[in-house]
N, C-alpha and C positions, 0 to 999 in steps of 0.2 A: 616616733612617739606622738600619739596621739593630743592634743591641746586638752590640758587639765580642763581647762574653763568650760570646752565643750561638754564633757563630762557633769560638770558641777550644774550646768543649765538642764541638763537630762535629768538629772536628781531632783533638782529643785521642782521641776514640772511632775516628777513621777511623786515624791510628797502630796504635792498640788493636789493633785489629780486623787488620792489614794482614799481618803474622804467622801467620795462618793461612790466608792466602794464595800462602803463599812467599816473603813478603819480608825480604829478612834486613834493610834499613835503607829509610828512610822518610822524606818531609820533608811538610809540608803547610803550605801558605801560603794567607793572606787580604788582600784587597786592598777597597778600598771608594774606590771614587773619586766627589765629589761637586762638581758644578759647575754655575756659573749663567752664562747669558750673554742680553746685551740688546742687537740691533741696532737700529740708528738709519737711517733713509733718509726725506727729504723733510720732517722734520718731525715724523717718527714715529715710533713704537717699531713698525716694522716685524715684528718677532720676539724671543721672549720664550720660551728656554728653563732648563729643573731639573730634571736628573736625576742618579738615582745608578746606580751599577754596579756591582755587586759579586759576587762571585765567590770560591771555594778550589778552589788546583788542588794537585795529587797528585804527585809522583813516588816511584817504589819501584825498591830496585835487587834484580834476581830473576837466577838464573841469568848471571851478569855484565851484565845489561841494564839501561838504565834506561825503565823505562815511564810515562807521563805520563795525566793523564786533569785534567777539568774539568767545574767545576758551579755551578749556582746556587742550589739547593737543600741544603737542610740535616737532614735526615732520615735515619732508618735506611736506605730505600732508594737513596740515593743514597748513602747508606758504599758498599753493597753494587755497585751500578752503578761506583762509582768503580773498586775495586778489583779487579772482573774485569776491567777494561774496561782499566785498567794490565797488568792481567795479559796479556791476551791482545795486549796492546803489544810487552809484551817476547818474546813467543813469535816475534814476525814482524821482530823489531828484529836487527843484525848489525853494533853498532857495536863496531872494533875499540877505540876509543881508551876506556881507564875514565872510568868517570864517579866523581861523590863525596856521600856525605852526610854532612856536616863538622860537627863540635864541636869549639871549643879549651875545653877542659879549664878554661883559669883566665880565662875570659869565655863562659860557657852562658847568664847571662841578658843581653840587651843590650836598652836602653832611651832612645832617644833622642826627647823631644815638641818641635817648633819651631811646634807653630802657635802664630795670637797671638788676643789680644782684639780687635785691630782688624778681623779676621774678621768681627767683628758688622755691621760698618757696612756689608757687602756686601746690601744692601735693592736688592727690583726698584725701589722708588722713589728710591732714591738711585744708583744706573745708569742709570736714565730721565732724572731731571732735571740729570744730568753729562752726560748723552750728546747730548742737544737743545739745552745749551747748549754743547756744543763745537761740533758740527756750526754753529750760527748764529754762531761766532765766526770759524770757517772761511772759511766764504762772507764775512762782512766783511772778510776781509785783503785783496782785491783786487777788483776789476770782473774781472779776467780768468776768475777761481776760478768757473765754471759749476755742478760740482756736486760733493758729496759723495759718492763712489756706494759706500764702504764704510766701516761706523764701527760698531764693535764694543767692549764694555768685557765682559769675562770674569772668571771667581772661581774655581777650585778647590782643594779639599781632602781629603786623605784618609789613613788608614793602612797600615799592608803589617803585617802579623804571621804571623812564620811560625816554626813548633815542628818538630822533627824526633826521631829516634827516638835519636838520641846524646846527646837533654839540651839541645839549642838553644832557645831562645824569646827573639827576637826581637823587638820593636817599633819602628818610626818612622813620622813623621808627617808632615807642611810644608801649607803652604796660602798662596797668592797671587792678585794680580791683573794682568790684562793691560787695556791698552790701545791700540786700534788705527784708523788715520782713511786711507785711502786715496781722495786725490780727483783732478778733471780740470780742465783752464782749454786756455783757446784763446789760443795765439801771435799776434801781428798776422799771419802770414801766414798765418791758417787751422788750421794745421796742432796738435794736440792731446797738449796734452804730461800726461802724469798720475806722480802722487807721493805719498807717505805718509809715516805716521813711525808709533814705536811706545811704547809706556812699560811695565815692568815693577813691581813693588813689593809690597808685603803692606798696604801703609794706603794706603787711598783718599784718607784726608786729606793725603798726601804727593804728590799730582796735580801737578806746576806746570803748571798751560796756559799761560800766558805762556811759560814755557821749549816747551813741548811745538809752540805756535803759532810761534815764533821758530823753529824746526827743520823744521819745516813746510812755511811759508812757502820758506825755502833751498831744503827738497827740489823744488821744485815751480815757482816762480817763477825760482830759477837756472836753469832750462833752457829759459827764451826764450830765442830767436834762435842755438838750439844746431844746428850743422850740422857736415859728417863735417870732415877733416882729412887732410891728407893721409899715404898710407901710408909707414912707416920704422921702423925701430928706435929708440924713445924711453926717456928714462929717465921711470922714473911712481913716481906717490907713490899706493901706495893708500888709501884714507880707511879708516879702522877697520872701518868696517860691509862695505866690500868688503873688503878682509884675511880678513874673515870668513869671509863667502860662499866666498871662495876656499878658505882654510884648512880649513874644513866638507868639503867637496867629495873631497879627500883623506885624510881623517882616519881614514878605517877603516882604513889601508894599517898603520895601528898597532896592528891590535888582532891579538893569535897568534892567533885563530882564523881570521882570515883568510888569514896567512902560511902557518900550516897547509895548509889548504887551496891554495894556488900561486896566491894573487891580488894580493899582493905584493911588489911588489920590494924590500922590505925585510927582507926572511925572510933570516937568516943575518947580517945586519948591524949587529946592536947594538954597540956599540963605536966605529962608523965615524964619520967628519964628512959629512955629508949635506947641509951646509947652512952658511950662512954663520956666522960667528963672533956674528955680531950676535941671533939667533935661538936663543932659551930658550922653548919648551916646556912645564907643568907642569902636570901633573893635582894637585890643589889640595882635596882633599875638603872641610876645613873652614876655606875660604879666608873671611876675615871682613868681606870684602866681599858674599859672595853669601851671597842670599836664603834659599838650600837650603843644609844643609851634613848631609853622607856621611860618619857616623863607624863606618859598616861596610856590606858589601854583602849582597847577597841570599842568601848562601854562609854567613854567619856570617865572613865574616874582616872584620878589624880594617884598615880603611883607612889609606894613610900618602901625604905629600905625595913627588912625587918628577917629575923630571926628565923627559920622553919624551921631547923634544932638549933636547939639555945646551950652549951657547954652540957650535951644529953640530952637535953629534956624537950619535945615534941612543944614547942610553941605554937606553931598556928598552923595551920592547913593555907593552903593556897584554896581563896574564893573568888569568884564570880556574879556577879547582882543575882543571879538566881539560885545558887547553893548556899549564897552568905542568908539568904532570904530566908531556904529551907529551914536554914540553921540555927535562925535567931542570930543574925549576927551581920558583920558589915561587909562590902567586898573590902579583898586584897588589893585589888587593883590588878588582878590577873586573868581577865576575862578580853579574852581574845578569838579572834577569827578561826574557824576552819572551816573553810568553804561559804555556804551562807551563815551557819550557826554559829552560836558565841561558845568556846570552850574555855577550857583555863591550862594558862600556859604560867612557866616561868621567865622571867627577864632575862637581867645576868645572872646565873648563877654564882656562889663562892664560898669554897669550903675554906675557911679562917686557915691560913697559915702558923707555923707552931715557926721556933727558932734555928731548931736543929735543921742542920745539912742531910744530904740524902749519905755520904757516907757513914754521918754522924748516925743514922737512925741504923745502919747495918751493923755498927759496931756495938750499939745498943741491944742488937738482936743476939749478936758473938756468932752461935749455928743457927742456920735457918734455911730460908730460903728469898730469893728475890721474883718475883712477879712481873714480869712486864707486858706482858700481853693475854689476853681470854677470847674466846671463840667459843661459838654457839650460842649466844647470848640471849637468840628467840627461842633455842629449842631446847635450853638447858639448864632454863630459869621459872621457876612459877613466882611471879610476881607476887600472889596474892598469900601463898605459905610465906614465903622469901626463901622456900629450899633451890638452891643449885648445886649444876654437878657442870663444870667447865675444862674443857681441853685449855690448857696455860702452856705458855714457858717464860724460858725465866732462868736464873741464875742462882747453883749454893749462894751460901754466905758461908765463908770458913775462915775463923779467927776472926769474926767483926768484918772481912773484908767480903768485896764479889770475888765468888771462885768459880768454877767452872757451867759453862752453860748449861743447860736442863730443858729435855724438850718429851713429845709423849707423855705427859703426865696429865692426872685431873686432880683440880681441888672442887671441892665439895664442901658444903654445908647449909647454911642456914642464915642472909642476911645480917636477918635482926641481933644473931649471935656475933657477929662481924665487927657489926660496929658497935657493940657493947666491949668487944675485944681490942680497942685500936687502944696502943699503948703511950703511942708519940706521936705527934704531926710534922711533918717537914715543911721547910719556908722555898721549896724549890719548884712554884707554881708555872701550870702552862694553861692554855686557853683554846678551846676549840667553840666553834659554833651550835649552838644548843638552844631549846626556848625560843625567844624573839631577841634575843643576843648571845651569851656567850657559858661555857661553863668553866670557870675557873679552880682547879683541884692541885694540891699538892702529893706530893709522896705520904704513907702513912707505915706506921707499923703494926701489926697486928699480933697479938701474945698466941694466936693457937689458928691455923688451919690445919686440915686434915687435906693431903695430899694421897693420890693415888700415881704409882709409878712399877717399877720392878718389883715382883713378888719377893 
C-alpha cells in the first residue's frame, strides 16, 4: 500500500495547479482498495489472490461543465495529463443540469477510521486452513453432499480521501470479511439440487461453522424431493434472504437520478402511500448493527438517518447535490462515487422489523406458500413497470406449518402490487452487503402472489 500522504501531496498540487487551467472549483479524490481472497476446491487452495488498486480521480467545474479525468500515477506529468484531459472534457460536455463542488463551512475537515485490529488475522495461512476445513466439514454433513464446487473466504480494506478547492478534506475507511460455500448433492431420483450460504463480519474469529453448517445443510438438503406445485394465487411468506433479492431488484426506482431521468414511477410521488402500512423503509447510515457506518458522503454532506417508505408512504427519494438541486430541494446525503462521477447510492439499508417470528408468519398464512429463493433477477424484472415473472422455490405451507419443497415454479406480478400486499413483517433480520454498507431485511408475508407451476 501505497503512503496516503503521497497521495494527498499529488492532490494538493493538482487542485494547485487546476486554476490555471480554467477551473473555477476543483475536487480530487483517492481511493486505495486492498483485498485478499483464498479459493478452496477438492482439497485445495485452488487460488490465491493480493492485490491493491488505487487510483485519484479529478473533477473540475470549467465554463458551467464538469470534466472528470483518472490516474494512477502520481507525478507532475500526470497533474498535467489530468487537467487537460478534464479540460477538454468539459469543452465536449452539454450538461444542462449544475453540477457541485461542496463545502459546509462548519464541517471542512471530516474524519472517520472503522478499521480494526482483527484485520491482522486475515493471514493466507489462516484462510487456507479455515477454508479446507470447512469444505471437509461440508462434505461430512451427508452422503448425498457430492461436491463443493465454490468456497471462497475474502478480506478487504481501504480508504477514500478526498480534498477540494472550497476547503473539504475528507477521510474514511472500513475493512471486512466475506465468506462463502456454494455446493451440489444428488436427490434419490437422480436429479441435482445445489445451495450455499454466506457469512459476513470484520474478525475471523467470530466464524461460527456450526451455525454456518446448520444453514447450509437447510439450504441444500431441504430441497430433496422438491417438485413444481400447482398454479394459483397463493399467499407467501418470503424468507429474509428472498425479501431481499426482491427488494434489491427495485431499489433504484428511489434514487432522483433516476426519476429524473423518466425510469421511475415514482417520480413525483413523495408523499404518497405506495405500499402497505406494514412496510418502513430506512437508509440508516450509522445503524449500530452494520459493519460499515456512513457518517458523510462522497459530497462532503453530513449523513442523516431517514425514512424512504415511511409505514407506506414514499417519503423521500434518495438525493445527491445535483438532483436535490434539480429538484428544489436538499441532498440526502447519498451522493457517491462511481468511478470519477458522483451517483447516488444508499448506506445501510433497513427494512423495520415487525414482532412476529418466521413460523409465526406461516401460521398466519395457514395454505400458502414459502419463498426462498428467485432467479433471473436481470432478465425477469422491468424495473421501471415493476412487472416480473421469476423462477423461485421454496416451500408449501400446510396447516400454518412448512410442508413439502417446491421447485420449477414462477411467481409473477407486479412490485408495486407486492408491497401494497405485505400483510406482516417478521423480526427474524439478516444482513448482506449492498449500497456503501449493508441491506438489512426481515422475512415478510404477502396476502396474494400468483404462482406458475403444474398445469
Amino acid at each position: 500500500m501505497m503512503d496516503i500522504k503521497i497521495a494527498e501531496e499529488f492532490m494538493i498540487k493538482l487542485i494547485a495547479e487546476a486554476s490555471k487551467y480554467g477551473f473555477e472549483e476543483c475536487e480530487a479524490s483517492y481511493s486505495d482498495d486492498i483485498t485478499m481472497s483464498v479459493e478452496i476446491l477438492k482439497g485445495e487452495v485452488s487460488s490465491y489472490e493480493q492485490s491493491t488498486s488505487q487510483g485519484v480521480s479529478f473533477r473540475g467545474l470549467k465554463n458551467g461543465q464538469m470534466g472528470y479525468c483518472e490516474t494512477s500515477k502520481f507525478d507532475d506529468e500526470a497533474v498535467r495529463y489530468m487537467l487537460e484531459s478534464a479540460s477538454e472534457n468539459c469543452e465536449v460536455l452539454n450538461d444542462e443540469d449544475r453540477e457541485f463542488i461542496y463545502c459546509d463551512e462548519n464541517n471542512k475537515d471530516l474524519f472517520f477510521s472503522q478499521t480494526t485490529e482483527a484485520y491482522n488475522k486475515n493471514t493466507y495461512n489462516r484462510f487456507a486452513e479455515l477454508g479446507l476445513a470447512l469444505e471437509k466439514a461440508i462434505l461430512a454433513l451427508d452422503s448425498r453432499i457430492e461436491a463443493v464446487d465454490y468456497l471462497s473466504i475474502d478480506c478487504s480494506r481501504g480508504p477514500v480521501l478526498i480534498i477540494n478547492s472550497k476547503g473539504l478534506h475528507s477521510y474514511r475507511d472500513s475493512d471486512g470479511v466475506s465468506i462463502y460455500a456454494g455446493c451440489r448433492a444428488t436427490d434419490s431420483d437422480g436429479s441435482i439440487k445445489s445451495g450455499g450460504h454466506y457469512w459476513i463480519g470484520n474478525d475471523i474469529d467470530k466464524f461460527d461453522m456450526d451455525a454456518f453448517l446448520a444453514k447450509l445443510s437447510e439450504n441444500i438438503l431441504g430441497k430433496m424431493g422438491a417438485r413444481s406445485c400447482d398454479s394459483g394465487t397463493y399467499k407467501a411468506v418470503f424468507t429474509n434472504e428472498a425479501f431481499m433479492q426482491f427488494m434489491s431488484a427495485f431499489l433504484s426506482n428511489t434514487f432522483a437520478t433516476v426519476m429524473q431521468k423518466g425510469l421511475s414511477l415514482l417520480a413525483g410521488r413523495e408523499g404518497e402511500k405506495i405500499a402497505s402500512e406494514c412496510l418502513t423503509l430506512k437508509d440508516v447510515p450509522m445503524y449500530e448493527d452494520a459493519l460499515t457506518k456512513v457518517p458523510f458522503d462522497d459530497e462532503g454532506v453530513l449523513t442523516t438517518e431517514k425514512a424512504i417508505i415511511d409505514k407506506g408512504v414514499f417519503a423521500t427519494a434518495l438525493y445527491n447535490l445535483k438532483s436535490a438541486n434539480k429538484a428544489g430541494t436538499a441532498s440526502t446525503g447519498n451522493g457517491f462515487k462511481s468511478g470519477s462521477t458522483i451517483g447516488v447510492s444508499p448506506t445501510n439499508l433497513l427494512v423495520v422489523p415487525g414482532e412476529k417470528t418466521f413460523d409465526e408468519l406461516c401460521a398466519e398464512a395457514g395454505e400458502g406458500i414459502i419463498i426462498t429463493d428467485l432467479s433471473g433477477l436481470h432478465a425477469g424484472v422491468n424495473a421501471i413497470s415493476g412487472d416480473f415473472s421469476l423462477l423461485c422455490e421454496g416451500y408449501l405451507i400446510e396447516n400454518g406449518k412448512k410442508g413439502r419443497p417446491v421447485e420449477q415454479i414462477t411467481a409473477a406480478g407486479n412490485f408495486y402490487e407486492i408491497i401494497k400486499n405485505i400483510t406482516a413483517v417478521g423480526s427474524d433480520i439478516i444482513n448482506i452487503p449492498a449500497g456503501m454498507g449493508e441491506f438489512f431485511t426481515p422475512s415478510v408475508l404477502v396476502s396474494e402472489v400468483n404462482i406458475s407451476g403444474e398445469a
